[in-house]
C-alpha positions as CSV (number, residue, x, y, z in Angstrom):
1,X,0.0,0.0,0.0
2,X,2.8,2.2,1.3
3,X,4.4,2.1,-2.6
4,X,1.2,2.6,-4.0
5,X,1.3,4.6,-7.4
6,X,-1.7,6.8,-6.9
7,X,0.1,7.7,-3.5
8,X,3.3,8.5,-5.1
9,X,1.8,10.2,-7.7
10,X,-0.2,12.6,-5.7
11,X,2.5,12.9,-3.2
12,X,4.9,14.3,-6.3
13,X,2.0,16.8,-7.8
14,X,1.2,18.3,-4.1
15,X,5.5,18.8,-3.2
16,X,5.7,19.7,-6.8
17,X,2.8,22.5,-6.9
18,X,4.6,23.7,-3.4
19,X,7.9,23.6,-5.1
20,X,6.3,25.6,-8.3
21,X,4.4,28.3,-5.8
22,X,7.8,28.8,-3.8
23,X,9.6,29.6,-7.0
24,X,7.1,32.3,-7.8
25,X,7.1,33.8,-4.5
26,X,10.5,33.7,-4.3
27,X,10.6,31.8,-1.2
28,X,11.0,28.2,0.3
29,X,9.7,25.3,-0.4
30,X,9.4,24.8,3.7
31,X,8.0,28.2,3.9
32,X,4.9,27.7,1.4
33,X,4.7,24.3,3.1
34,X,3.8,26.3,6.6
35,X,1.8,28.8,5.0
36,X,-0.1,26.5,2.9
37,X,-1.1,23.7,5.8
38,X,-0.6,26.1,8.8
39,X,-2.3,28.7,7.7
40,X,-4.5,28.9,4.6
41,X,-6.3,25.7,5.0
42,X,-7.4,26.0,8.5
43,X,-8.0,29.7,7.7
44,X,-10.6,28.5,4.6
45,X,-12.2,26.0,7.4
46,X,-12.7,29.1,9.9
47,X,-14.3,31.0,6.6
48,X,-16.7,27.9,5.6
49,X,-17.9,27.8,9.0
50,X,-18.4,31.3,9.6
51,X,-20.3,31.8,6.1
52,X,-22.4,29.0,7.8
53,X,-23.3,31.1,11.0
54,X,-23.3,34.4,8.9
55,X,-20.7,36.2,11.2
56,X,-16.8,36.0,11.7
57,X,-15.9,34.5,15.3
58,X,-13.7,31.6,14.2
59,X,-12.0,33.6,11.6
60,X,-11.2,36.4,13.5
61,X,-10.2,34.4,16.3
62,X,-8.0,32.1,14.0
63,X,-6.1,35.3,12.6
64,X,-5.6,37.0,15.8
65,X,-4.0,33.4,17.6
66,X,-1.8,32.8,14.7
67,X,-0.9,36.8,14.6
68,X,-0.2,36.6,18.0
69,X,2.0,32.7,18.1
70,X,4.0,34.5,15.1
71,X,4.8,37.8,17.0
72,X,5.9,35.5,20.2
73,X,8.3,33.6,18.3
74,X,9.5,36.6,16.3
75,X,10.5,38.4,19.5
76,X,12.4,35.9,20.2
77,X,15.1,37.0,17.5
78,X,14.0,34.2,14.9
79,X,13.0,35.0,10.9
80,X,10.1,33.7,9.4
81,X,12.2,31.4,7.3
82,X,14.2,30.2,10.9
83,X,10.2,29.6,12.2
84,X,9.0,28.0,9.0
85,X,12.2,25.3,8.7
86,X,11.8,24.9,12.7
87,X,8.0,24.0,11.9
88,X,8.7,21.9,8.3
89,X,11.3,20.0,10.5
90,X,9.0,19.4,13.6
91,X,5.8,18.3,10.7
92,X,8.4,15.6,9.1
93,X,8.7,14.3,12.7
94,X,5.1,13.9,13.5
95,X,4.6,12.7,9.9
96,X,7.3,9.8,10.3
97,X,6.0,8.8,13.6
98,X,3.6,7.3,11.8
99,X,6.0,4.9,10.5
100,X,5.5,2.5,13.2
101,X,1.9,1.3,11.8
102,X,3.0,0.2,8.4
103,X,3.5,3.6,6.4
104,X,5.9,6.1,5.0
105,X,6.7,9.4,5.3
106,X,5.2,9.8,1.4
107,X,2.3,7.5,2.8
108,X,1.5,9.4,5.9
109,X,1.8,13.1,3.9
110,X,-1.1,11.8,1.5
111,X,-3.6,10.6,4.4
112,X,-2.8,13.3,6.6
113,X,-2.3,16.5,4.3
114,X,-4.4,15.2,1.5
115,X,-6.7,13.0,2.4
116,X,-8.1,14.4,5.9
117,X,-8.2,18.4,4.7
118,X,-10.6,17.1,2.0
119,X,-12.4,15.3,4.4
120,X,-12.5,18.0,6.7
121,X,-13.4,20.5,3.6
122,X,-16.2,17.8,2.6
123,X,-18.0,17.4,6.3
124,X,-17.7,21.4,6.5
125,X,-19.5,21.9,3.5
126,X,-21.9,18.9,3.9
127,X,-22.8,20.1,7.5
């Protein structure tokens, strides 16, 4: 399962779309990774379930917590790029932990950063 083609294959177009975005915005692949899964996909679930309740209260608090995490960790003398590698580094850890029930670090990047967001995205919208 783990060497599965349709894993690998969508694996290599997600890392490859990151790769392509970083390139345009001139800056790391590690950094888009962060912004992408870290920021912009939990920010378009806070937006979906706010559109359902006609107001802003997740969003808003979303923003302001990540707003507030980032200035934390930027007083602390680190760059973005510093907190984004720090991040990328501590996500390929969690990823590979799940080595120890039968996967891979391509494996576990599909179910968890594929699979589940569009899950998540298909409950919110169902719901």
């Amino acid at each position: 399962m783990t060497r599965s083609p349709f894993i690998l294959s969508v694996f290599q177009a997600v890392a490859d779309a990151l790769f392509r975005i970083a390139t345009l915005t001139r800056l790391t692949y590690n950094e888009i990774n962060v912004i992408v899964y870290y920021l912009l996909i939990p920010l378009s679930w806070t937006l979906i379930i706010d559109c359902k309740f006609e107001g802003w209260p997740f969003t808003i608090a979303f923003l302001v917590t990540w707003c507030f995490c980032y200035r934390i960790v930027r007083a602390s003398g680190y760059t973005f790029r510093q907190i984004c590698d720090k991040i990328f580094a501590l996500s390929v850890d969690f990823l590979n932990f799940f080595n120890r029930f039968g996967g891979n670090y391509v494996f576990n990047s599909v179910i968890i950063c594929v699979l589940i967001p569009i899950l998540i995205y298909a409950l919110l919208i169902i719901l």
